[in-house]
BAMIGU-467406 format. One record per atom (N, C-alpha, C): x, y, z; residue in three letters. Coordinates in steps of 0.001 Angstrom, whole numbers, padded with zeros to 6 digits, always signed. Each point is the difference from the previous one (the first is absolute). Layout:
<nodes>
XYZALA
...
</nodes>
This chain:
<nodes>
+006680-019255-017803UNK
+001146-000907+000108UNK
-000434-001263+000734UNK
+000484-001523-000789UNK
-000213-000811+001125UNK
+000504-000308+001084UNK
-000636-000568+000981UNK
+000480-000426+001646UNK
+001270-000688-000097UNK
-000172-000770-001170UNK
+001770-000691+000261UNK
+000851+000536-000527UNK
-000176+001124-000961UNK
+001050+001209-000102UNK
+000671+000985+001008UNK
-000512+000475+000858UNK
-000171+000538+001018UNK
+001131-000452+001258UNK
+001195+000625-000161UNK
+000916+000008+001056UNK
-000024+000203+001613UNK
-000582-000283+000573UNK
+000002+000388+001737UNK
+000641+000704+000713UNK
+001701-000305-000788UNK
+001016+000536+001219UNK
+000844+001233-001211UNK
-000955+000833-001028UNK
+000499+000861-000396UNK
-001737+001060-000571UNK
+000318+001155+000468UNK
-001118+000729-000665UNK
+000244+001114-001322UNK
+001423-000832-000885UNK
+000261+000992-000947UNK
-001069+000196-000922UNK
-000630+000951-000991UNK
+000945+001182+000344UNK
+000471+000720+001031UNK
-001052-000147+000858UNK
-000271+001489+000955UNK
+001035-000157+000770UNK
+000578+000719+000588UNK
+001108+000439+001391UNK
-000298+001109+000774UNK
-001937-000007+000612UNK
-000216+000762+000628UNK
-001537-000721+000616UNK
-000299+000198+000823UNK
-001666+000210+000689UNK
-000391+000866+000250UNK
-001182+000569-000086UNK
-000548+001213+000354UNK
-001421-000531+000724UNK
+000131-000196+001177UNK
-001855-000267+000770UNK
-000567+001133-000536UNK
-000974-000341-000457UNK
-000699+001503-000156UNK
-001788+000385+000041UNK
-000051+000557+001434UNK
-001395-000068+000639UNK
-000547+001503+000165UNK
-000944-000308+000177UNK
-001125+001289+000417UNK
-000174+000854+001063UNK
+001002-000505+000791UNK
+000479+000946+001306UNK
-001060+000359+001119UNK
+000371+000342+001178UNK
-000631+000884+000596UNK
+000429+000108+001346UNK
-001165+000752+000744UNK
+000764+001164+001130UNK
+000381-000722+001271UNK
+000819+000467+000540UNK
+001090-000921+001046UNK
-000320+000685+001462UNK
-001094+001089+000119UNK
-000279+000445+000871UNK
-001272+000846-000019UNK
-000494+000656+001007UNK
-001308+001116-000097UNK
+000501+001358-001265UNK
+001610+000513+000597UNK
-000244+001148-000950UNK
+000221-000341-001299UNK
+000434-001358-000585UNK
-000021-000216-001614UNK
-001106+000036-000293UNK
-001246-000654+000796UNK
-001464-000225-000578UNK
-000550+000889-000999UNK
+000288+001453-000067UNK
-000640+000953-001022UNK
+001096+000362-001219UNK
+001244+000157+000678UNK
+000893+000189-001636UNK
-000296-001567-001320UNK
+000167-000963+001210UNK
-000208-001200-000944UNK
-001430-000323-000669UNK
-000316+000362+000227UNK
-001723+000352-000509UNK
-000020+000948-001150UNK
+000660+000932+000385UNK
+000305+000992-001154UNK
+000551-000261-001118UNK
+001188-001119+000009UNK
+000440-000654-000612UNK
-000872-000660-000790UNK
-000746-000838+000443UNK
-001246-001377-000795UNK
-000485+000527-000395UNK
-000375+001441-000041UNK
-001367+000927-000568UNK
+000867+001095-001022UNK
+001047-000015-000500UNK
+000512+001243-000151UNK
-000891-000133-001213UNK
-000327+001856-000310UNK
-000186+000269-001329UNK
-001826-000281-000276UNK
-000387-000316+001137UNK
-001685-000320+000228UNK
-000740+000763+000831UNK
+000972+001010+000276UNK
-000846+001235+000568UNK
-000650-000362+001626UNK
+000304-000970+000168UNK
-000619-000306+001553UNK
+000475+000872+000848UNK
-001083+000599+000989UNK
+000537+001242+000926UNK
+000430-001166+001544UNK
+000737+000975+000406UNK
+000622-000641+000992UNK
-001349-000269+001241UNK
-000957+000680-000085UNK
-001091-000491+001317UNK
-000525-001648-000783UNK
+000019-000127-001077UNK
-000416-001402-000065UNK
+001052-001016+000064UNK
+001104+000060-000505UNK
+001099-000528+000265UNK
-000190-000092+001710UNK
+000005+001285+000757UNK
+000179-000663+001342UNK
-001021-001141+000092UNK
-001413+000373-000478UNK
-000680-001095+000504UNK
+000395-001364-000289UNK
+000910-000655-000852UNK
+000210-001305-001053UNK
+001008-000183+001229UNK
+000963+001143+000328UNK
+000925-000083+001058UNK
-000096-000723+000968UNK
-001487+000154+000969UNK
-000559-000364+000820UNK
+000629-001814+000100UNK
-000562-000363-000874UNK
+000198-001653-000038UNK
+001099-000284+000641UNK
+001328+000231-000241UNK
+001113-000159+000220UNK
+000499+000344+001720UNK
-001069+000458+000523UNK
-000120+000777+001407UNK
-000170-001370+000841UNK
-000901-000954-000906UNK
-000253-001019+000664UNK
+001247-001103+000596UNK
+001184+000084-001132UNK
+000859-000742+000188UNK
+001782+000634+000439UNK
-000305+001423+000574UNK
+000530+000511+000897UNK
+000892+001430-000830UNK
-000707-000044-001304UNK
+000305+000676-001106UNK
+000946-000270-001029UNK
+000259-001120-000250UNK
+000618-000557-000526UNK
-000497-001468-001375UNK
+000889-000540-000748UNK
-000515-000839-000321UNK
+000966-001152+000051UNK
-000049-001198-000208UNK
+000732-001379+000084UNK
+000881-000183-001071UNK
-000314+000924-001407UNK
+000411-000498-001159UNK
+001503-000271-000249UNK
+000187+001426+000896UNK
+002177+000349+000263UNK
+000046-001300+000198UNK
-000095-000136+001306UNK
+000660-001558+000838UNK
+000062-001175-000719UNK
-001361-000010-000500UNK
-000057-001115-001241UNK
+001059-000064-000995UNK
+000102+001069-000471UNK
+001164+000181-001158UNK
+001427-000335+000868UNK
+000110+000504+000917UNK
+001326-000084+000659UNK
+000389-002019+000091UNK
-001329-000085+000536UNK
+000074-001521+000514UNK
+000700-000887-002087UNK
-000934+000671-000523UNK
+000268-000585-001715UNK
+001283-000158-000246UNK
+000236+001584+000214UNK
+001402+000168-000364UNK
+000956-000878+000294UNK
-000249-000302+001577UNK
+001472-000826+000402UNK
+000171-001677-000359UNK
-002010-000378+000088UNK
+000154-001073-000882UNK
+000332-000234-001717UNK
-000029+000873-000842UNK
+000570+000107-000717UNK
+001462+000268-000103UNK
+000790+000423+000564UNK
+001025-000076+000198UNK
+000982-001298+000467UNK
-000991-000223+001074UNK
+001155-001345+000234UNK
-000974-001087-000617UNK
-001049-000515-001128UNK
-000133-000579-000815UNK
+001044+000129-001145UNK
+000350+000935-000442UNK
+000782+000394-001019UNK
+001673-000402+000498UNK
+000463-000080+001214UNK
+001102-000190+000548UNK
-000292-001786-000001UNK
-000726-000442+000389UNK
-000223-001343-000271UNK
+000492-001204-000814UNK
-000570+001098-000970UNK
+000434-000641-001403UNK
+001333+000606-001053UNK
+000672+000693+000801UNK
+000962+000462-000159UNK
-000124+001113-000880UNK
-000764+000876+000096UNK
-000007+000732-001356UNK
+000113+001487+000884UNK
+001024+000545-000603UNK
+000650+001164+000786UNK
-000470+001264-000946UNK
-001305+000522+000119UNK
-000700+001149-000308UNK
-000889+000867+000495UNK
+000214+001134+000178UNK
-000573+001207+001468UNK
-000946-000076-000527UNK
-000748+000392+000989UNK
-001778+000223+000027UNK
-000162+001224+001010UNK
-000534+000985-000625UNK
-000444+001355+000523UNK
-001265-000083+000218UNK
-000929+001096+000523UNK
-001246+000348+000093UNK
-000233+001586-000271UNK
-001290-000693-000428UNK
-000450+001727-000471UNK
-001907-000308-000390UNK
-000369+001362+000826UNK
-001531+000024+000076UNK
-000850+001408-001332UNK
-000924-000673-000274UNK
-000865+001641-000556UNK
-000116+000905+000228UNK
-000345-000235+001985UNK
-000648+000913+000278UNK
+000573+000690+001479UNK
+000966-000820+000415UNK
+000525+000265+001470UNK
+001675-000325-000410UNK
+000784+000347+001258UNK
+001023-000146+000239UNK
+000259-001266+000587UNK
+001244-001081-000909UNK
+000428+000490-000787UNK
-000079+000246-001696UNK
+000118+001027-000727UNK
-001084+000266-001584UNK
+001344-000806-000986UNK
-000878-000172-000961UNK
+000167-000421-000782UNK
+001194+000527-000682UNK
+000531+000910-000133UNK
+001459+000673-000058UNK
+000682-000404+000388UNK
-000050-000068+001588UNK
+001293-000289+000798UNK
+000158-001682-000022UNK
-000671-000937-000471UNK
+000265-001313-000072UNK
+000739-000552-001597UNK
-000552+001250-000428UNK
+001060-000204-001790UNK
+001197+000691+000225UNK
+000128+000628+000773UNK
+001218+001007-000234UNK
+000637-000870+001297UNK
-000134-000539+000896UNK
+000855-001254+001217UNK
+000420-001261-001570UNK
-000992+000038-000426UNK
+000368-001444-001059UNK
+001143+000690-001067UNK
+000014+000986-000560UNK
+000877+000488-001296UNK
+001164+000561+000779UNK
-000193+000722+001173UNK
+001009+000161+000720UNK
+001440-001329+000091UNK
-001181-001135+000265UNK
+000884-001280+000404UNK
+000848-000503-001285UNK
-000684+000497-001391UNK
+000676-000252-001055UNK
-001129-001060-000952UNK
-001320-000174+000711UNK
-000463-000724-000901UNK
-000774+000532-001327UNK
-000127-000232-001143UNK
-000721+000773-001080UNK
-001442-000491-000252UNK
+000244-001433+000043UNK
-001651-000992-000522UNK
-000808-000819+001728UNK
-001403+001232-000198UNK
+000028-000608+001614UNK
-001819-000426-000286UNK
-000322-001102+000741UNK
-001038-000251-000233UNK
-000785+000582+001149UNK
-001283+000170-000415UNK
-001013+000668+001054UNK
-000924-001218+000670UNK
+000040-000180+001304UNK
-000714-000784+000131UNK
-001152+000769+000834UNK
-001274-000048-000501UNK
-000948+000767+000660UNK
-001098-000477+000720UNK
-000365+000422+001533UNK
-000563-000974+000844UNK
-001401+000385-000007UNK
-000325+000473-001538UNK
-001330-000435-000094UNK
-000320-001267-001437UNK
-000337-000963+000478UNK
-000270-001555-000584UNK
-001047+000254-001160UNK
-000708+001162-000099UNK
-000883-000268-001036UNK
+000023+001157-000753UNK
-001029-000284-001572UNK
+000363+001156-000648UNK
-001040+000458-000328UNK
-000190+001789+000083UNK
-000679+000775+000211UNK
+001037+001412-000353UNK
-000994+001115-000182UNK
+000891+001402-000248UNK
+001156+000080+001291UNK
-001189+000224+001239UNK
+000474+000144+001337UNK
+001270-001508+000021UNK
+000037-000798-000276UNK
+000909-001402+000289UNK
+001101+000032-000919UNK
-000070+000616-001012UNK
+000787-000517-001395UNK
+000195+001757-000334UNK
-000632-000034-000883UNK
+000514+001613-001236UNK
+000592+000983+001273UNK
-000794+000403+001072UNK
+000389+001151+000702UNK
+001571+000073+000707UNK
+000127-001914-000275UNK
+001800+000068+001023UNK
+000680-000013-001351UNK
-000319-000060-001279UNK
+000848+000062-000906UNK
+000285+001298-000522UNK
-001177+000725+000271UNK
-000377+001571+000121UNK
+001196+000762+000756UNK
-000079-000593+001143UNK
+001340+000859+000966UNK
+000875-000338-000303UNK
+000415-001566-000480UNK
+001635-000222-000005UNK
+000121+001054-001321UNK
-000624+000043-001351UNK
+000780+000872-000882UNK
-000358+001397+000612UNK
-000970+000558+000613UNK
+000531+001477+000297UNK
+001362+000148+000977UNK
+000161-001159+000923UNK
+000975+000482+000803UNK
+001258-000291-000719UNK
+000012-001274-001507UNK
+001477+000077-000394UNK
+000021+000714-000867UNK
-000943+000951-000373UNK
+000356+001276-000981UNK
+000803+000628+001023UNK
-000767+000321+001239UNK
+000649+000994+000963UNK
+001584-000091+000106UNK
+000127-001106+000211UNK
+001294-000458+000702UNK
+001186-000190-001688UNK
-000853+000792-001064UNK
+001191+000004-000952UNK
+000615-001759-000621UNK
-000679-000975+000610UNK
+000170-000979+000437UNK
-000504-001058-001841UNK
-000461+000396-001098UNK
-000818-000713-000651UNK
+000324-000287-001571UNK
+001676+000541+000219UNK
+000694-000762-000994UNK
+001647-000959+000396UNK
+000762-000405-000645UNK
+000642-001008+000176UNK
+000986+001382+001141UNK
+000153+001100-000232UNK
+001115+000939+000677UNK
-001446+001580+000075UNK
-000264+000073+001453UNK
-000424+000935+000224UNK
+000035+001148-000539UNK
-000686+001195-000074UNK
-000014+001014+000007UNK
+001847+000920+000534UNK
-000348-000367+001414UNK
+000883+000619+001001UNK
+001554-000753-000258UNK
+000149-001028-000476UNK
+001201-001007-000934UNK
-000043-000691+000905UNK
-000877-000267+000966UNK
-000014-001466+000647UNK
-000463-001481-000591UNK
+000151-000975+000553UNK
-000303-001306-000392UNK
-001695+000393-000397UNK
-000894-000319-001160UNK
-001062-000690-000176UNK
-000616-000703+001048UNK
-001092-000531-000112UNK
-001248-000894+000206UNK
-001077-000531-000465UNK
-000170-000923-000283UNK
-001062-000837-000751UNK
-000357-001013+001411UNK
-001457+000754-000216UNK
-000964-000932+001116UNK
-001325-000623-000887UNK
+000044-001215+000739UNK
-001065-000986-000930UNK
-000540-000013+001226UNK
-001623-000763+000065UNK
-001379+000151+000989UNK
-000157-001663-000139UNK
+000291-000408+000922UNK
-000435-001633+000399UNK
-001461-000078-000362UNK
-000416-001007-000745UNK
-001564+000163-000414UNK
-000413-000528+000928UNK
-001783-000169-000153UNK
-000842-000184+001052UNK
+000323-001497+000899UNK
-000199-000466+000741UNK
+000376-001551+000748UNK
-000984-000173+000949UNK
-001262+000020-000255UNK
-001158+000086+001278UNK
-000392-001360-000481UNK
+000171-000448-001106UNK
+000151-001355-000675UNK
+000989-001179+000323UNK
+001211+000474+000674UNK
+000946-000927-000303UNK
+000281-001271+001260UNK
+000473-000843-000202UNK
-000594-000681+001476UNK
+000394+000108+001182UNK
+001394+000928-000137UNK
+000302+000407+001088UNK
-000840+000783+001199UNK
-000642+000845-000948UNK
-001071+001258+000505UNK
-001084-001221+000504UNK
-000688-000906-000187UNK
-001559-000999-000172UNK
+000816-000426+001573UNK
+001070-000691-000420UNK
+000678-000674+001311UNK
-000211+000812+001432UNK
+000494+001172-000136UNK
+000121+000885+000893UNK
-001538+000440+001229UNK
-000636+000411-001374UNK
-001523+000200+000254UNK
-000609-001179+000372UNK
+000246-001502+000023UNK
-000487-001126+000178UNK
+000885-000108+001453UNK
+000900+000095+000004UNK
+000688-000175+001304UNK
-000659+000389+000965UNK
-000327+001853-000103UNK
-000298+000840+001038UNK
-000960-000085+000074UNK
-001330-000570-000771UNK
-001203-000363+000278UNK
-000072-001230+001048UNK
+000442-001071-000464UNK
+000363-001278+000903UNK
+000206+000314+001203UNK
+001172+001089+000314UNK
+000082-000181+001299UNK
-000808+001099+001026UNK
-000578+000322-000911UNK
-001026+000839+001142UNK
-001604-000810-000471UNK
-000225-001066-000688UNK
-001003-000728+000907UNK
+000535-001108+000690UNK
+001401+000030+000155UNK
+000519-001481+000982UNK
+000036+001153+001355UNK
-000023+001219-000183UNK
+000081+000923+001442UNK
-001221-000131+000620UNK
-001087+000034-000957UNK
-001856+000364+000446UNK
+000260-001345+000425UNK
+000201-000957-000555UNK
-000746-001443+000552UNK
+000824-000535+001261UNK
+001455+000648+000064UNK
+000265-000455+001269UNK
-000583+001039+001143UNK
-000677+001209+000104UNK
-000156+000722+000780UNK
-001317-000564+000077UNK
-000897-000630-000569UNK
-001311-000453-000026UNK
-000311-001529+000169UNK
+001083-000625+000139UNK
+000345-001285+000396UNK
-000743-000907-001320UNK
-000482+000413-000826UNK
+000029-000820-001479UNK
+001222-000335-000720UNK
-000796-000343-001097UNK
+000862-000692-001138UNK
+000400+001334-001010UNK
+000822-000321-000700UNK
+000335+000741-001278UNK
-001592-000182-000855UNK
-000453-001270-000215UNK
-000623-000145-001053UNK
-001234+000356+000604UNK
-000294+000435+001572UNK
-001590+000224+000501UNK
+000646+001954-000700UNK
+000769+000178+000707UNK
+000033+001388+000182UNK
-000076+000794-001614UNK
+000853-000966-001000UNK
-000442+000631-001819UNK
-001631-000532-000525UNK
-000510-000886+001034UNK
-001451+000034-000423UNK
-000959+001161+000688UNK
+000694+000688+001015UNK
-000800+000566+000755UNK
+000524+001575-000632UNK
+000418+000125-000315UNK
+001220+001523+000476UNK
+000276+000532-001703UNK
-000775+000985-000846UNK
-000022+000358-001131UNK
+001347+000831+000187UNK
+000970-000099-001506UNK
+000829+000735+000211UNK
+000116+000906-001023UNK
+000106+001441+000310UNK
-000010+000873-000805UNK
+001309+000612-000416UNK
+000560+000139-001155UNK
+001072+000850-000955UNK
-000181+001229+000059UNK
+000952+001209+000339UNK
-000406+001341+000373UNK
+001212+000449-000908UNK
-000074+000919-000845UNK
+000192+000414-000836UNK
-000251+002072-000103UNK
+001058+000985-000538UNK
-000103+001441+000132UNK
-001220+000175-001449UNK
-001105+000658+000338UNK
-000580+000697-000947UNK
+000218+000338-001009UNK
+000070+000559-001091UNK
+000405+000112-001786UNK
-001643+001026+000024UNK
-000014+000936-000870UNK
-001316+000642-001037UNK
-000647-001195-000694UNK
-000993-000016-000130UNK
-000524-000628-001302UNK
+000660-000306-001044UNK
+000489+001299-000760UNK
+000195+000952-001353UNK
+001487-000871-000013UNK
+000526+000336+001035UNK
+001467-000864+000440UNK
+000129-001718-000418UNK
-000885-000456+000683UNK
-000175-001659-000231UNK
-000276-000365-001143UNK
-001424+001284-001001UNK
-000249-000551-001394UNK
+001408+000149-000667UNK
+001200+000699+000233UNK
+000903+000460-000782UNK
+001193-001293-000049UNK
-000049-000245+001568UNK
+001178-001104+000044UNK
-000574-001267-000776UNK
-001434+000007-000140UNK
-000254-001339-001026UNK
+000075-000064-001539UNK
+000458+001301-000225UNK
+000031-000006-001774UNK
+000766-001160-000154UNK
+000966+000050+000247UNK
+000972-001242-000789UNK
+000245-001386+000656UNK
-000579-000006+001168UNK
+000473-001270+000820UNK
-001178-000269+001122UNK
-000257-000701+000583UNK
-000404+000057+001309UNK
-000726+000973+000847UNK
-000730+000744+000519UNK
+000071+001396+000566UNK
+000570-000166+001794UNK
+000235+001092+000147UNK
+000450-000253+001734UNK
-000804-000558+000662UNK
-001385+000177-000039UNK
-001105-001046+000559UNK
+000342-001429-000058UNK
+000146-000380-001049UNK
-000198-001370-000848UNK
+001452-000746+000522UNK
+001178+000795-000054UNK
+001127-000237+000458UNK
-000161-000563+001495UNK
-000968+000831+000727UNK
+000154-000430+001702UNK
-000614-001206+000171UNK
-001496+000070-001178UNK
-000840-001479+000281UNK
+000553-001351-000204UNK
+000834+000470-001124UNK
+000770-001020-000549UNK
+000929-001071+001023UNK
+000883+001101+000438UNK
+001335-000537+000863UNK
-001147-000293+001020UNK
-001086+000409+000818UNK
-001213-000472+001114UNK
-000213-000990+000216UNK
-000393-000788-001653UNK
-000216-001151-000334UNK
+001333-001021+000237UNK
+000706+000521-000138UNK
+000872-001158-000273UNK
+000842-000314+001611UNK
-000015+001469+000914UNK
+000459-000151+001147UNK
-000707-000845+000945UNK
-001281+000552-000154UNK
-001291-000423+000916UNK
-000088-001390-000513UNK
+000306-001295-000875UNK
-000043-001165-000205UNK
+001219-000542+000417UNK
+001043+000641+000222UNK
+001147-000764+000217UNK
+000136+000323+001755UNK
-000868+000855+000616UNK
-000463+000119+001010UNK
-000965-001065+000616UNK
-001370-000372-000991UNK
-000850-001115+000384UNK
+000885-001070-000103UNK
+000909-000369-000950UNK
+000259-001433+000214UNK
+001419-000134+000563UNK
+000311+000929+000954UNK
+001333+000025+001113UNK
-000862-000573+001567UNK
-001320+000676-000410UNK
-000924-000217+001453UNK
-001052-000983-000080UNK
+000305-000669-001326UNK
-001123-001030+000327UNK
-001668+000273-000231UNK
-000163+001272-000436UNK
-000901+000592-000256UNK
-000411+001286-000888UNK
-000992-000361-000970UNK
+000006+001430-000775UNK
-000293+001068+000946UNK
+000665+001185-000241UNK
-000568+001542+000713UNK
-000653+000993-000792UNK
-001031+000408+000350UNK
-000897+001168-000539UNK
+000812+001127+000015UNK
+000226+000398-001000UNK
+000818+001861+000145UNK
-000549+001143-001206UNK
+000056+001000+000273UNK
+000058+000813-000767UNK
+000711+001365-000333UNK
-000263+001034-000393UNK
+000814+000907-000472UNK
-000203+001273+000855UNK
+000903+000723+000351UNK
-000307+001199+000742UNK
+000731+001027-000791UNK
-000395+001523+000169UNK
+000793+000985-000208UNK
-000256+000905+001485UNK
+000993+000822+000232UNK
+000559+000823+000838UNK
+000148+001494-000449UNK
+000093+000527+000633UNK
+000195+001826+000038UNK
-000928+000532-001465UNK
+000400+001234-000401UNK
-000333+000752-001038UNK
+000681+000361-000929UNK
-000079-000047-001321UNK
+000672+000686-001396UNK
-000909+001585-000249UNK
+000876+000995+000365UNK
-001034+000636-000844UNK
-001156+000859+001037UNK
-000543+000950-000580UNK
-001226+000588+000605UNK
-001196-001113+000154UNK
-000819+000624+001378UNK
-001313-001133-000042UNK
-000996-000163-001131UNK
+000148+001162-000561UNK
-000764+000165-001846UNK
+000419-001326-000887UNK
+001288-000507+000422UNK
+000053-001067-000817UNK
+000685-000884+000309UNK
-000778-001432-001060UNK
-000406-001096+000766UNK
+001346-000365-000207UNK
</nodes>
């Protein structure tokens, strides 16, 4: 659809939001059920799980992601109040509380039928894309939920999946912002310039791990998740050099593990 088609202060069809993230544990004793969760059906015994556990020990057993979502939520909300557009927005996770059930069934409860998914992973990959489209239809089979009048003779649901936006300029903006101001932080703590501190100071993109087998797959038809991160890299990391007056050296990182150490 084009940009000047595109209404602001109405999101019909839909008359619903659904945040919809990857969850996780809100304390020490979630650390292993929620693990159990990310792994179900892969046979992982619980002594290695504890060990993956471990990590999370570091940050008091817990992870940031809730809060994050919480913080989303409310800016989405009163963005949406803004512009006058009077439509609930629930939450619901994969893998933690709160699941993916209870944020469709708060939304159909409220009376809405057509709810869009907005999912707070930006790129597409099995793990980013197919696997949250994966849960929303097992959980609206569950919920009886996947024709116009339920199973149980309740209201229907039809949920659509916000496509990828790791592209869009909102997202470039964002990532250009938060880069900016943490080398305007280094250079005032170092009594330089913006433009000494992006000549001096390489900045690296950190990014969750994918399989191999995974990345060759997300490139059949488009882009691959690799190519996706270098891409948007490029375009952040220049609108970064010429905010500071200077090109910056950066490159690509990945983080944690997919998978057994057998594979890559």
């Amino acid at each position: 659809m084009a940009s000047s088609t595109l209404n602001p202060t109405s999101l019909a069809p839909y008359d619903g939001l659904l945040l919809f993230s990857f969850g996780g544990p809100n304390g020490p004793d979630d650390v292993l059920p929620f693990l159990r969760n990310v792994t179900r059906g892969k046979n992982i015994p619980d002594a290695r799980l504890a060990e993956v556990g471990e990590h999370y020990a570091h940050f008091g057993g817990r992870s940031p992601i809730n809060e994050q979502n919480l913080a989303l939520l409310a800016a989405l909300r009163d963005e949406l109040a803004r512009r006058g557009i009077d439509v609930p927005v629930a939450w619901g996770n994969r893998n933690w509380e709160p699941y993916t059930d209870a944020g469709l069934t708060e939304l159909r409860d409220g009376g809405s039928t057509h709810v869009l998914a907005i999912v707070t992973s930006a790129y597409g990959s099995y793990s980013g894309c197919r696997q949250y489209r994966e849960n929303l239809a097992t959980t609206l089979r569950g919920l009886g939920a996947t024709t116009p009048t339920g199973d149980d003779g309740s209201a229907g649901l039809v949920v659509d999946k916000l496509r990828h936006y790791f592209h869009t300029p909102g997202f470039v903006r964002a990532n250009a912002d938060a880069v900016v101001e943490a080398y305007t932080a280094l250079a005032e703590r170092t009594g330089t310039t913006t433009a000494e501190v992006a000549a001096t100071a390489p900045l690296v993109f950190v990014t969750h791990s994918i399989p191999d087998t995974m990345e060759e797959a997300s490139g059949a038809q488009r882009p691959s998740y690799r190519t996706q991160h270098l891409d948007i890299g490029a375009v952040v990391a220049a609108e970064v050099g010429q905010r500071l007056g200077h090109d910056v050296d950066w490159t690509l990182a990945f983080c944690s593990r997919s998978g057994p150490p057998s594979q890559p």
